[in-house]
PDB file of N, CA, C and O in Angstrom:
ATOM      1  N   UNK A   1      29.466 -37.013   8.058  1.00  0.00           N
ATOM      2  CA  UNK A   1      28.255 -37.107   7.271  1.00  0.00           C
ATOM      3  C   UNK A   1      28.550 -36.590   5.858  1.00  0.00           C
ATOM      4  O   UNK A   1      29.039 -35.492   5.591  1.00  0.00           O
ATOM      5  N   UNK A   2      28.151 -37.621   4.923  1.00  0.00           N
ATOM      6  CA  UNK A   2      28.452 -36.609   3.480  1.00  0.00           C
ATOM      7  C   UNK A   2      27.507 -35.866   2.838  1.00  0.00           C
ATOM      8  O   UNK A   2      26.314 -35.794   3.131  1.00  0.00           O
ATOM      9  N   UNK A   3      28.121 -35.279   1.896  1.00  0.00           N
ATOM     10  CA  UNK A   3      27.540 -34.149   1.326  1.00  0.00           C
ATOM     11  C   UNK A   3      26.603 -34.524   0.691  1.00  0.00           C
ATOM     12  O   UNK A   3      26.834 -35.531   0.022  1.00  0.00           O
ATOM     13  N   UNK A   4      25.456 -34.055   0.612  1.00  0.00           N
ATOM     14  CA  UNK A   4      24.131 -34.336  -0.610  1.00  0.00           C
ATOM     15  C   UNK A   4      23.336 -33.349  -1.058  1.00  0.00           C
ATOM     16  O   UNK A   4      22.763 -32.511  -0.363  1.00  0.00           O
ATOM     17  N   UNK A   5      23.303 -33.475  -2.400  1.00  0.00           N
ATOM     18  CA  UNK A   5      22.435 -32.534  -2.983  1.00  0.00           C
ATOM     19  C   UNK A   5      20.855 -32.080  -2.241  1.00  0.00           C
ATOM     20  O   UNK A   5      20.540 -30.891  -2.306  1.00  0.00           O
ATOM     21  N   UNK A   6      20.002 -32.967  -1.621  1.00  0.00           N
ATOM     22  CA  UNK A   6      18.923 -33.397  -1.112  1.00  0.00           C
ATOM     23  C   UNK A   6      19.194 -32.222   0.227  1.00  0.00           C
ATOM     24  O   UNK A   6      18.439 -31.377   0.710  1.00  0.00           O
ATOM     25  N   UNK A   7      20.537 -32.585   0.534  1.00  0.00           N
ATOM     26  CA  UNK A   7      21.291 -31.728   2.163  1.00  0.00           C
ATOM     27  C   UNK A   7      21.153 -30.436   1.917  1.00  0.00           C
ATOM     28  O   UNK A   7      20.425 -29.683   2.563  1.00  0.00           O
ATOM     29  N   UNK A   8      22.101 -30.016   0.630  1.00  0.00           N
ATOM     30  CA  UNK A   8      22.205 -29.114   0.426  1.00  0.00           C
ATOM     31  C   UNK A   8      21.156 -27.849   0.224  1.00  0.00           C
ATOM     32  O   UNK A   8      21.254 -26.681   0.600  1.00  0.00           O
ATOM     33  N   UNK A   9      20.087 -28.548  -0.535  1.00  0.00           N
ATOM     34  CA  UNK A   9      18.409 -28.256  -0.785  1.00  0.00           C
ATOM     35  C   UNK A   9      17.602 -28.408   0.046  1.00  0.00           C
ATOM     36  O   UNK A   9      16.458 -28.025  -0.199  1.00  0.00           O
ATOM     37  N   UNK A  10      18.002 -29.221   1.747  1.00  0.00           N
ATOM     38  CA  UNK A  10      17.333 -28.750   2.985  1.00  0.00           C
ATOM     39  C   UNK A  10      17.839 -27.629   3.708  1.00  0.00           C
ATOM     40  O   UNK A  10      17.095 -26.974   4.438  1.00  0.00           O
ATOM     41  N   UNK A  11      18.734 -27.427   3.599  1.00  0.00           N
ATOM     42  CA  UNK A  11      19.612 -25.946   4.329  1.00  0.00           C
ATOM     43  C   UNK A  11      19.597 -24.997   3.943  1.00  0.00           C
ATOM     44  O   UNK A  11      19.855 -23.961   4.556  1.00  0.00           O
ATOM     45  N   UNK A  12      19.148 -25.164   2.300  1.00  0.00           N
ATOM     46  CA  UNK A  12      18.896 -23.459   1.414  1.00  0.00           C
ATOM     47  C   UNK A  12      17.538 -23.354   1.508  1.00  0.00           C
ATOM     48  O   UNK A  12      17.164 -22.236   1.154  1.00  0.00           O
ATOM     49  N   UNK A  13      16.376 -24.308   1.952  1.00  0.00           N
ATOM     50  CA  UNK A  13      15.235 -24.314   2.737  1.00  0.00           C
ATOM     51  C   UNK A  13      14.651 -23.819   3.354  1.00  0.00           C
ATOM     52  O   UNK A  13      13.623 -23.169   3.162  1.00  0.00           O
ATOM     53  N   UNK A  14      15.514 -24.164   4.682  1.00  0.00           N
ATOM     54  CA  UNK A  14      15.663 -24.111   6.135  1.00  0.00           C
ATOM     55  C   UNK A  14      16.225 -22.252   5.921  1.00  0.00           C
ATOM     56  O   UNK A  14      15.475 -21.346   6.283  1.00  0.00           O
ATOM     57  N   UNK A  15      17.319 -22.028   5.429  1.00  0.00           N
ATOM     58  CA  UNK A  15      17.992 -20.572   5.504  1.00  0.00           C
ATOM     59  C   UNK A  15      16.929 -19.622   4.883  1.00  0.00           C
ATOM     60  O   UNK A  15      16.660 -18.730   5.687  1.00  0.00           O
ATOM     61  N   UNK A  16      16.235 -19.518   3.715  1.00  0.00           N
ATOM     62  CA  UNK A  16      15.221 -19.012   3.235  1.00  0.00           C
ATOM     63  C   UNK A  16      13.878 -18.680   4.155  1.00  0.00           C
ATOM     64  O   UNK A  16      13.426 -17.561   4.395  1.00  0.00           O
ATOM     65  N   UNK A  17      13.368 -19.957   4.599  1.00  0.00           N
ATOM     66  CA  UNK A  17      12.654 -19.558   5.883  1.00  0.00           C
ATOM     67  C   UNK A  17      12.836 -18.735   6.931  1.00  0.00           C
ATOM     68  O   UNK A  17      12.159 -17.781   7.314  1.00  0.00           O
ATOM     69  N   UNK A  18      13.757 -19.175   7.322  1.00  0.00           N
ATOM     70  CA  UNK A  18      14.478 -17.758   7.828  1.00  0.00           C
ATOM     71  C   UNK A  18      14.661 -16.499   7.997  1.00  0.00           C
ATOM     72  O   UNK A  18      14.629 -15.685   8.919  1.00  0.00           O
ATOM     73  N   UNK A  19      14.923 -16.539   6.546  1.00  0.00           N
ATOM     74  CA  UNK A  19      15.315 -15.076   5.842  1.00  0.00           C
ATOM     75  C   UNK A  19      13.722 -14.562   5.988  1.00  0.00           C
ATOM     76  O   UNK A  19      13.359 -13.705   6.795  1.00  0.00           O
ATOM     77  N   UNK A  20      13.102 -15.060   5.316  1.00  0.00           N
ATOM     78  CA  UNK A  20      11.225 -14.549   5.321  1.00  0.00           C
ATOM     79  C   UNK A  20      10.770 -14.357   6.831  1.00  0.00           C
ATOM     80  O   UNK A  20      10.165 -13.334   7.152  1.00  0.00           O
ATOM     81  N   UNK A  21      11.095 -15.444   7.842  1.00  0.00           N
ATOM     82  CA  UNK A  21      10.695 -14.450   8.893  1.00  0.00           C
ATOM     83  C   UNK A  21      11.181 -13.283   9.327  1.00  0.00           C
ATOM     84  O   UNK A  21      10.500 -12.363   9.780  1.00  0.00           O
ATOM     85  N   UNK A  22      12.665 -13.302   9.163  1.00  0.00           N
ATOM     86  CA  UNK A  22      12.974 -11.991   9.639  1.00  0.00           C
ATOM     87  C   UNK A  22      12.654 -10.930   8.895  1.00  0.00           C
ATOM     88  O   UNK A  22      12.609  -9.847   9.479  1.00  0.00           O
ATOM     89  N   UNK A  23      12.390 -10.974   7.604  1.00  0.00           N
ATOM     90  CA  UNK A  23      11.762 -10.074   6.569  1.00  0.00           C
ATOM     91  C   UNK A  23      10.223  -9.554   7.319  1.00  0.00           C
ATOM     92  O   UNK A  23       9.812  -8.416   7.546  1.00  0.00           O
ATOM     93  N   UNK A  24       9.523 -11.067   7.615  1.00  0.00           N
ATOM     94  CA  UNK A  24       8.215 -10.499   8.030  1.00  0.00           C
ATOM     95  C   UNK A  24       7.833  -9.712   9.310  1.00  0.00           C
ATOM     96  O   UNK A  24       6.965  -8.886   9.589  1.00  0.00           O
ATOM     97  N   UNK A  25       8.915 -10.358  10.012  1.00  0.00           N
ATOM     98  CA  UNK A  25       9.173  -9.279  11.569  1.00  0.00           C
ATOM     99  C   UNK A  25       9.259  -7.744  11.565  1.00  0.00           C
ATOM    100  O   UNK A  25       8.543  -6.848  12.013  1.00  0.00           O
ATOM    101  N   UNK A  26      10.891  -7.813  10.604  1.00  0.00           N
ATOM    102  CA  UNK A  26      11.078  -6.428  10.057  1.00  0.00           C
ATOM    103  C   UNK A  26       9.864  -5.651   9.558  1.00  0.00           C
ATOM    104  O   UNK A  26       9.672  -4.569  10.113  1.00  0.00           O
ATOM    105  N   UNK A  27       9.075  -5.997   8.672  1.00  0.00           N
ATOM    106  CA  UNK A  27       7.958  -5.432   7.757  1.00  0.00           C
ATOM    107  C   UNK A  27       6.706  -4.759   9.232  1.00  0.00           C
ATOM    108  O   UNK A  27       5.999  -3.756   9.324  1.00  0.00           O
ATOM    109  N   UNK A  28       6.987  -5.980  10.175  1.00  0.00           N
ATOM    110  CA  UNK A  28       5.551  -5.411  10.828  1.00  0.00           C
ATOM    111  C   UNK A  28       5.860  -4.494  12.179  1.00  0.00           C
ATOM    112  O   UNK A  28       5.049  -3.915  12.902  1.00  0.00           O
ATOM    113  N   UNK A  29       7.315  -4.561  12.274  1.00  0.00           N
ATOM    114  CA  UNK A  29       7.614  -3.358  13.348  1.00  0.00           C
ATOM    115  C   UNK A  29       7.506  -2.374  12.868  1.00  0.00           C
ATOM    116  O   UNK A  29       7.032  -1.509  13.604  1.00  0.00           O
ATOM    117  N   UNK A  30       7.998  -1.787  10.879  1.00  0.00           N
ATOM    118  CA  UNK A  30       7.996  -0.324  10.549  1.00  0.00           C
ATOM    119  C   UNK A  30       6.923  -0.484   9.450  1.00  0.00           C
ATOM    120  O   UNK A  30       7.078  -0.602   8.235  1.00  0.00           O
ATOM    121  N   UNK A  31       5.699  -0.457  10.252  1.00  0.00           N
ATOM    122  CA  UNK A  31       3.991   0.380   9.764  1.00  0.00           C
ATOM    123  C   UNK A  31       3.968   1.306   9.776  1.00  0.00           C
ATOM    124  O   UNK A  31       2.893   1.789   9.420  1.00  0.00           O
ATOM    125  N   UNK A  32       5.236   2.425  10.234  1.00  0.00           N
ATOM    126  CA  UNK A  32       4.414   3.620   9.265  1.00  0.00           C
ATOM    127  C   UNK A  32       4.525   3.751   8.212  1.00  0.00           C
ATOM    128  O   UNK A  32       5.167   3.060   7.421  1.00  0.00           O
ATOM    129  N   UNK A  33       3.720   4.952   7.978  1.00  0.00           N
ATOM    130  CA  UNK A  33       3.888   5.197   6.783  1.00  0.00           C
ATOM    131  C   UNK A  33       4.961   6.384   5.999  1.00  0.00           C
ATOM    132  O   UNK A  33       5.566   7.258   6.619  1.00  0.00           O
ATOM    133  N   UNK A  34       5.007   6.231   4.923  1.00  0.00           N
ATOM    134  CA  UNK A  34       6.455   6.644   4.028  1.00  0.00           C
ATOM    135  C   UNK A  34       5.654   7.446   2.838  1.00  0.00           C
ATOM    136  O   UNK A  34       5.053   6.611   2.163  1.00  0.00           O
ATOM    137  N   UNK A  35       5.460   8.644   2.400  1.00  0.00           N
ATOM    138  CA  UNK A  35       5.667   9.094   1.249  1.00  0.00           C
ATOM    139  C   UNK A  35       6.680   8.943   0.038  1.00  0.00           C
ATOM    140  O   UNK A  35       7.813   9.370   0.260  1.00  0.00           O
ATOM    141  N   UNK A  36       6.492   8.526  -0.914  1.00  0.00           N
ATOM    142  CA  UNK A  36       7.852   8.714  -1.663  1.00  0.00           C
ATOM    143  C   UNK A  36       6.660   9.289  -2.848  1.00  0.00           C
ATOM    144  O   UNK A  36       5.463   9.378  -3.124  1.00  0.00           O
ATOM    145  N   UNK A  37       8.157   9.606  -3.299  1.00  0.00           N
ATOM    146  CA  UNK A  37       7.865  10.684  -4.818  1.00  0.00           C
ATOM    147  C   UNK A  37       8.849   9.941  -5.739  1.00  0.00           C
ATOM    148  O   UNK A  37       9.820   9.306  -5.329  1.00  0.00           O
ATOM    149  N   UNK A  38       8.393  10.127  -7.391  1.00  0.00           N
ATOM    150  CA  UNK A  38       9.262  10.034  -8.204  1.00  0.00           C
ATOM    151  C   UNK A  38       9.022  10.563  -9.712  1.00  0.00           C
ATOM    152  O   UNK A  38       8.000  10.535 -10.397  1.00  0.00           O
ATOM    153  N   UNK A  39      10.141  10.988  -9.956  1.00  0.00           N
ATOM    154  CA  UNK A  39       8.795  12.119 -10.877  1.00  0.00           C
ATOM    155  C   UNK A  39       7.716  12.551 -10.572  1.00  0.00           C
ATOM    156  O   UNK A  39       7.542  12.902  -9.405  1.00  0.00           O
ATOM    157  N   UNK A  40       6.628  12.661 -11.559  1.00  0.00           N
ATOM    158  CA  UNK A  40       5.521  12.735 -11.291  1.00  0.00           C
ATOM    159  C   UNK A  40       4.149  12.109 -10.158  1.00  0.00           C
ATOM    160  O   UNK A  40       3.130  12.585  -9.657  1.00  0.00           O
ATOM    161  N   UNK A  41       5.009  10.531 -10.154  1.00  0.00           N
ATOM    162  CA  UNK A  41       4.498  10.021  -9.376  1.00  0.00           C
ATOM    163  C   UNK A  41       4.072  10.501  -7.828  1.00  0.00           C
ATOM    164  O   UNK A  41       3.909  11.720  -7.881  1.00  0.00           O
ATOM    165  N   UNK A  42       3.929  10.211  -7.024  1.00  0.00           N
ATOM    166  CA  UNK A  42       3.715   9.883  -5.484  1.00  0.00           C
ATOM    167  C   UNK A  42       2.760   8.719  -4.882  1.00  0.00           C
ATOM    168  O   UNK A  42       1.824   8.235  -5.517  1.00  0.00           O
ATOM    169  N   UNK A  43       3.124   8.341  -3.576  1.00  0.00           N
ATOM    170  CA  UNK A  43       2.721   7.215  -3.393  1.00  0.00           C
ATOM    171  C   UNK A  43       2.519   7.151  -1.919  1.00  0.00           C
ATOM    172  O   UNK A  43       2.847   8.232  -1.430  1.00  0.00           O
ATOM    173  N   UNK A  44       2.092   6.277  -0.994  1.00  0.00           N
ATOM    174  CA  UNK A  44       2.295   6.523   0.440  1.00  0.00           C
ATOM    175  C   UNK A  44       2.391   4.434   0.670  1.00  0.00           C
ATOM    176  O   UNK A  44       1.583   3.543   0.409  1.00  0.00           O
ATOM    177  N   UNK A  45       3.672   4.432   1.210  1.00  0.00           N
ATOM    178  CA  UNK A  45       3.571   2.604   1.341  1.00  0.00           C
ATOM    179  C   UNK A  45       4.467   2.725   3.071  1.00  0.00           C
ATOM    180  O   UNK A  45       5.367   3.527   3.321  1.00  0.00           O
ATOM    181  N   UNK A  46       4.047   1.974   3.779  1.00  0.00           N
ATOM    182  CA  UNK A  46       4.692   1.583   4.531  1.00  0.00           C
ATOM    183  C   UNK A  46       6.006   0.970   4.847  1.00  0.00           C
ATOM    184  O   UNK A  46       6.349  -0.161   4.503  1.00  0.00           O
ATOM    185  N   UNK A  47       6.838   1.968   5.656  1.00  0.00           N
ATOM    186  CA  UNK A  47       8.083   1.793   5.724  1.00  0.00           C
ATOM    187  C   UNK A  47       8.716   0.976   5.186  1.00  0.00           C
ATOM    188  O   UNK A  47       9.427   1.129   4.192  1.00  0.00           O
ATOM    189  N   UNK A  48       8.404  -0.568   6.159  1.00  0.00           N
ATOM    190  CA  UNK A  48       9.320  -1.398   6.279  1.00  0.00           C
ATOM    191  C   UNK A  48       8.992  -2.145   4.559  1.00  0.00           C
ATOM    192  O   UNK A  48       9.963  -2.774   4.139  1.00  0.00           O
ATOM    193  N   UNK A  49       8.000  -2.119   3.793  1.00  0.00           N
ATOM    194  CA  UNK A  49       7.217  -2.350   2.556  1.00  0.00           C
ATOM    195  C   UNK A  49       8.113  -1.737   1.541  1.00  0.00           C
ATOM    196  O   UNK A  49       8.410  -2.398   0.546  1.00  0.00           O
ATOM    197  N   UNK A  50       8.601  -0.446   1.717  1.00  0.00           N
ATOM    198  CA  UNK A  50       9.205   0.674   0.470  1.00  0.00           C
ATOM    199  C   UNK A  50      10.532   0.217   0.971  1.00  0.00           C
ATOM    200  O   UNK A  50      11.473   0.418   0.203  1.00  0.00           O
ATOM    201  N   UNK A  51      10.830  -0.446   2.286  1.00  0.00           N
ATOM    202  CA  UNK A  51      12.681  -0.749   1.968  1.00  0.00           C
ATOM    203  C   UNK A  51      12.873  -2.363   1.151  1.00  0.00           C
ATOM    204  O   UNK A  51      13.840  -2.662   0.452  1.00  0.00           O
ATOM    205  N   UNK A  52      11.910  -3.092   1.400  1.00  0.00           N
ATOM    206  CA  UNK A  52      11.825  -4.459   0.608  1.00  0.00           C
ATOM    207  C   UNK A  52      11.847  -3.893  -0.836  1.00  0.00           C
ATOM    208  O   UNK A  52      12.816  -3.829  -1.593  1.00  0.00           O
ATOM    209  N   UNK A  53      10.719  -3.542  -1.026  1.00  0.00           N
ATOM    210  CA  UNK A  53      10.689  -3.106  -2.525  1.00  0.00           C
ATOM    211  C   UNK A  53      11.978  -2.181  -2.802  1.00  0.00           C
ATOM    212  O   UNK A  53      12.053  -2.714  -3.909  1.00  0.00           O
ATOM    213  N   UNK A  54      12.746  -1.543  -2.805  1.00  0.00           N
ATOM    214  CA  UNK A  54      13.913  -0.391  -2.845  1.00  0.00           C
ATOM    215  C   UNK A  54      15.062  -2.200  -3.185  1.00  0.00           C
ATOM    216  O   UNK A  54      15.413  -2.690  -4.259  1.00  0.00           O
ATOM    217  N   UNK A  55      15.303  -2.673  -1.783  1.00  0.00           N
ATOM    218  CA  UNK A  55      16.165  -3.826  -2.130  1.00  0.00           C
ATOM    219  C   UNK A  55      15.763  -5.002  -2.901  1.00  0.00           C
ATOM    220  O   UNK A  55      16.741  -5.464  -3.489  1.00  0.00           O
ATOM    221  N   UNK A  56      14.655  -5.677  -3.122  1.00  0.00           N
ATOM    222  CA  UNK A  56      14.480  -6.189  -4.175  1.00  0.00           C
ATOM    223  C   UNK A  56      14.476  -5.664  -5.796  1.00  0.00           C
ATOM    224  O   UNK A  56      14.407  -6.389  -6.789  1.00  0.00           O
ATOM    225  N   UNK A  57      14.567  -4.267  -5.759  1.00  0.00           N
ATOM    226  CA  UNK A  57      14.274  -3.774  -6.728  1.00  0.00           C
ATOM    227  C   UNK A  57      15.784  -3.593  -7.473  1.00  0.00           C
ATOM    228  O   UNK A  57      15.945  -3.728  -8.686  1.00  0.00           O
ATOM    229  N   UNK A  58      16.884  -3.254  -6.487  1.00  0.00           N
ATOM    230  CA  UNK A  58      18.115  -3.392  -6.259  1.00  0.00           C
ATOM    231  C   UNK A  58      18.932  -4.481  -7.142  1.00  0.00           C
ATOM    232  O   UNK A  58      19.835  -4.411  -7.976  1.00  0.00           O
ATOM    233  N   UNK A  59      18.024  -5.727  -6.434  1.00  0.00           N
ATOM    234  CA  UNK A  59      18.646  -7.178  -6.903  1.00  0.00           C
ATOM    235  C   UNK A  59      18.268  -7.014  -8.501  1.00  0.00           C
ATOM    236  O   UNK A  59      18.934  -6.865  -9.526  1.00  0.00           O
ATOM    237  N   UNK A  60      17.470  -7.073  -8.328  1.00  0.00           N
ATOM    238  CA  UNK A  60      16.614  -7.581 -10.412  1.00  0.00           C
ATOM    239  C   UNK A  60      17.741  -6.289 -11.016  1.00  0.00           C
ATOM    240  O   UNK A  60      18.351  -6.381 -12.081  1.00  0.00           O
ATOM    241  N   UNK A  61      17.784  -5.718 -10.554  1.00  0.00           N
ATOM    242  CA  UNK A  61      18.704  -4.909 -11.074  1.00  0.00           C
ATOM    243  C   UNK A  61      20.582  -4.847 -11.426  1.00  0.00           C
ATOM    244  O   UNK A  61      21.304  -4.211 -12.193  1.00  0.00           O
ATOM    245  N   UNK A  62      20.794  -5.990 -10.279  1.00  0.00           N
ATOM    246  CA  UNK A  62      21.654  -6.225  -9.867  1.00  0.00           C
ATOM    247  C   UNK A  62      21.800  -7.945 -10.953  1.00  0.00           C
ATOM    248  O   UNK A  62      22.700  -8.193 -11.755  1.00  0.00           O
ATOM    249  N   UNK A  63      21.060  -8.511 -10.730  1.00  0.00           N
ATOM    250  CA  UNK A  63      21.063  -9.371 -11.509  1.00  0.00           C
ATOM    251  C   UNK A  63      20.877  -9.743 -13.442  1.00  0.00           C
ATOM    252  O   UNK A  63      21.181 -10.617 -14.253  1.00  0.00           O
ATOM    253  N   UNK A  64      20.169  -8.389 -13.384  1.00  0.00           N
ATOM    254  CA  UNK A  64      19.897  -7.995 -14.764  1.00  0.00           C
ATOM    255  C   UNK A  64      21.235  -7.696 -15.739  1.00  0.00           C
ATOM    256  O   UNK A  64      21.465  -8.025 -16.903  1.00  0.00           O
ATOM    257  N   UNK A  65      22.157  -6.792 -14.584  1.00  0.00           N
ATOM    258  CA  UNK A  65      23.491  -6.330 -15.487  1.00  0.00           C
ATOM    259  C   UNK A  65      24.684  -7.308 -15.447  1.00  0.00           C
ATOM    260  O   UNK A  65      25.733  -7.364 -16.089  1.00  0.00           O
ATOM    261  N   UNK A  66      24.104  -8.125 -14.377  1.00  0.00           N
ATOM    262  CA  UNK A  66      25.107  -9.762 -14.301  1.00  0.00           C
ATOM    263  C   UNK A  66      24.738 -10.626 -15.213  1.00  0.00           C
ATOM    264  O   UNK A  66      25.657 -11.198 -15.800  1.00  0.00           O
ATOM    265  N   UNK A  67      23.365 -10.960 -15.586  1.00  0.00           N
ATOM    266  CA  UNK A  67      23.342 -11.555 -16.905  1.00  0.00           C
ATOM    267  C   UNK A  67      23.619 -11.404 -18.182  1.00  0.00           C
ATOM    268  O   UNK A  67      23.975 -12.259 -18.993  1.00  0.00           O
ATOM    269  N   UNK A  68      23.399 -10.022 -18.354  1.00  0.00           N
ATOM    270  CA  UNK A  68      23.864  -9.351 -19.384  1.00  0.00           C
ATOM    271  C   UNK A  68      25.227  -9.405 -19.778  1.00  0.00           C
ATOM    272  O   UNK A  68      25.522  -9.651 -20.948  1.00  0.00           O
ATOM    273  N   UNK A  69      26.552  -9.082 -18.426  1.00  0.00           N
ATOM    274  CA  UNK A  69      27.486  -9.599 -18.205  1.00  0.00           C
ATOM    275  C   UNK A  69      28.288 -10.644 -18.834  1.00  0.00           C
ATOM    276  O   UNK A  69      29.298 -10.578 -19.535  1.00  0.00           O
ATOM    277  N   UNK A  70      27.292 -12.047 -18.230  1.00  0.00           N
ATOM    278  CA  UNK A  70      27.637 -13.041 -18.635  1.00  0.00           C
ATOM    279  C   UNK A  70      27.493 -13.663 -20.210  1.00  0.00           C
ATOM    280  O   UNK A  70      28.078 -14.586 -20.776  1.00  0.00           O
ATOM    281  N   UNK A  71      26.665 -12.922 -20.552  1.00  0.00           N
ATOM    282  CA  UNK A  71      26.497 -13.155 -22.230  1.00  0.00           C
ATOM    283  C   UNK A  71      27.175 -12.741 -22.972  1.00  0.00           C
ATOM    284  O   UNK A  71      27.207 -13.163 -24.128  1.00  0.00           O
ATOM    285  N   UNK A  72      27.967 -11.734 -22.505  1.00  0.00           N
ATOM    286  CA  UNK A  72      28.851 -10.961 -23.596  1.00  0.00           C
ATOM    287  C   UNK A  72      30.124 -11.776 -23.099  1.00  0.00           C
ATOM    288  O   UNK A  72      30.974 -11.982 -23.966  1.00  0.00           O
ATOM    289  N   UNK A  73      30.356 -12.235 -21.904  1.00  0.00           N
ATOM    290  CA  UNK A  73      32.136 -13.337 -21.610  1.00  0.00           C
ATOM    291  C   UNK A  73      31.576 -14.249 -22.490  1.00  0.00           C
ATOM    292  O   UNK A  73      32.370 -14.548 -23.382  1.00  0.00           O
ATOM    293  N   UNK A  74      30.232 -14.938 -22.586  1.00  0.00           N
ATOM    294  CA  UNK A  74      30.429 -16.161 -23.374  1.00  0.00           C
ATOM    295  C   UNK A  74      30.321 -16.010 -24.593  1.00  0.00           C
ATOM    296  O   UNK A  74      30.310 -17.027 -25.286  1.00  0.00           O
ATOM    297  N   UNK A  75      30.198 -14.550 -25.296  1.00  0.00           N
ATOM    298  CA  UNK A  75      30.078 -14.415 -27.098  1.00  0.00           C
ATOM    299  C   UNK A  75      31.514 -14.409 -27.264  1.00  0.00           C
ATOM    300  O   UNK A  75      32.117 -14.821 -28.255  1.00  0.00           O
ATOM    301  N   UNK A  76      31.975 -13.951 -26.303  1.00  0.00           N
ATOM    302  CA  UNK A  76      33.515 -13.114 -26.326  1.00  0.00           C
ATOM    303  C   UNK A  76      34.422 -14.750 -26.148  1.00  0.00           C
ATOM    304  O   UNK A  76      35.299 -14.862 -27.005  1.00  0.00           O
ATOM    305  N   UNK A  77      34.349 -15.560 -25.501  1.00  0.00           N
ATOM    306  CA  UNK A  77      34.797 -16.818 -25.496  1.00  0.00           C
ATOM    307  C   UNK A  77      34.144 -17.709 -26.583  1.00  0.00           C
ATOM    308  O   UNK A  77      34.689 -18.813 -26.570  1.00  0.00           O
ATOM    309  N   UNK A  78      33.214 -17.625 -27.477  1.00  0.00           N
ATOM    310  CA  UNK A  78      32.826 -18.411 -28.929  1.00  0.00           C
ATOM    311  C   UNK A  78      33.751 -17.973 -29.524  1.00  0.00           C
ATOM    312  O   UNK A  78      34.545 -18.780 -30.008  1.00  0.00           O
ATOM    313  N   UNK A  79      33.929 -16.822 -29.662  1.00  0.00           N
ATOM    314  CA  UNK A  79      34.722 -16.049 -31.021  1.00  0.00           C
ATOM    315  C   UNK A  79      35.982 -16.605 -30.763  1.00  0.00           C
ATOM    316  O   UNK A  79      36.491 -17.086 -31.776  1.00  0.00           O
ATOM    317  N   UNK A  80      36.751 -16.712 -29.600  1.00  0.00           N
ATOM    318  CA  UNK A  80      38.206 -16.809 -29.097  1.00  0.00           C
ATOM    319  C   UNK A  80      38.349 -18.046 -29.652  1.00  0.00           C
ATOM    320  O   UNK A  80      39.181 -18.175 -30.551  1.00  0.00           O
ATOM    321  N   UNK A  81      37.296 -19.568 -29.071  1.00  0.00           N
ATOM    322  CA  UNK A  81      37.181 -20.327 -29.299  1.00  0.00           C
ATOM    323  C   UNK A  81      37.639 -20.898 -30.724  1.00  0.00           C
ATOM    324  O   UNK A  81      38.439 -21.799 -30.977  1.00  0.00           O
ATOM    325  N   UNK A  82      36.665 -19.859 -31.812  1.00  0.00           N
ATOM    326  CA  UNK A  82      36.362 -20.441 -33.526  1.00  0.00           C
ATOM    327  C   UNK A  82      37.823 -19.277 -33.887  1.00  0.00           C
ATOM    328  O   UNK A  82      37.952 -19.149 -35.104  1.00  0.00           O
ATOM    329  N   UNK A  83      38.503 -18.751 -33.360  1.00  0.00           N
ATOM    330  CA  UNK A  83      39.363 -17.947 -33.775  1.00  0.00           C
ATOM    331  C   UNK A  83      40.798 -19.006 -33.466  1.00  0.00           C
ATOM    332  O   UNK A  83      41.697 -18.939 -34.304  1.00  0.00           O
ATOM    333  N   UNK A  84      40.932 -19.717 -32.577  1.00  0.00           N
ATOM    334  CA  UNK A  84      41.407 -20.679 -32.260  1.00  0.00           C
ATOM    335  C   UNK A  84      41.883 -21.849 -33.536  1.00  0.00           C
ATOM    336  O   UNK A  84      42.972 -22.265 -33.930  1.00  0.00           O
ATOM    337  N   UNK A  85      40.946 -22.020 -33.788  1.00  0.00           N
ATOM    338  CA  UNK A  85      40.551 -23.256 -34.916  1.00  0.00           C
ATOM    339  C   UNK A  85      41.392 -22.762 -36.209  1.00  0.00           C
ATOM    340  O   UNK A  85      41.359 -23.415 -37.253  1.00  0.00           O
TER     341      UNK A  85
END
């Protein structure tokens, strides 16, 4: 069977769904509840709620210093580029 974009975009779909149920499973076995502090703050969120948020919070974070990343290889490859010339 060959490869298709259409394929490819039913299986990252299909895997995502997935991922959200087991997210939503996870979320509703750990109802209790969680204090957290931060600074000044405090807060009371439910377990399985404060580890989503902790790892999503993770990613944007994670993704933030990868973009950033990537902007400085591609200023750094213009210059190489016009230095080239």
């Amino acid at each position: 069977m060959p490869f298709t974009r259409a394929g490819a975009l039913w299986s990252a779909l299909i895997a995502g769904f997935l991922v959200l149920i087991v997210l939503l499973v996870f979320i509703m076995q750990n109802t209790g509840p969680v204090d957290l502090a931060f600074f000044a703050w405090t807060w009371n969120l439910p377990k399985g709620v404060a580890i989503l948020l902790a790892a999503i919070s993770g990613g944007l974070l994670t993704a933030l210093v990868g973009t950033a990343r990537i902007f400085q290889l591609r200023r750094a490859a213009k210059r190489n580029i016009a230095a080239q010339r």
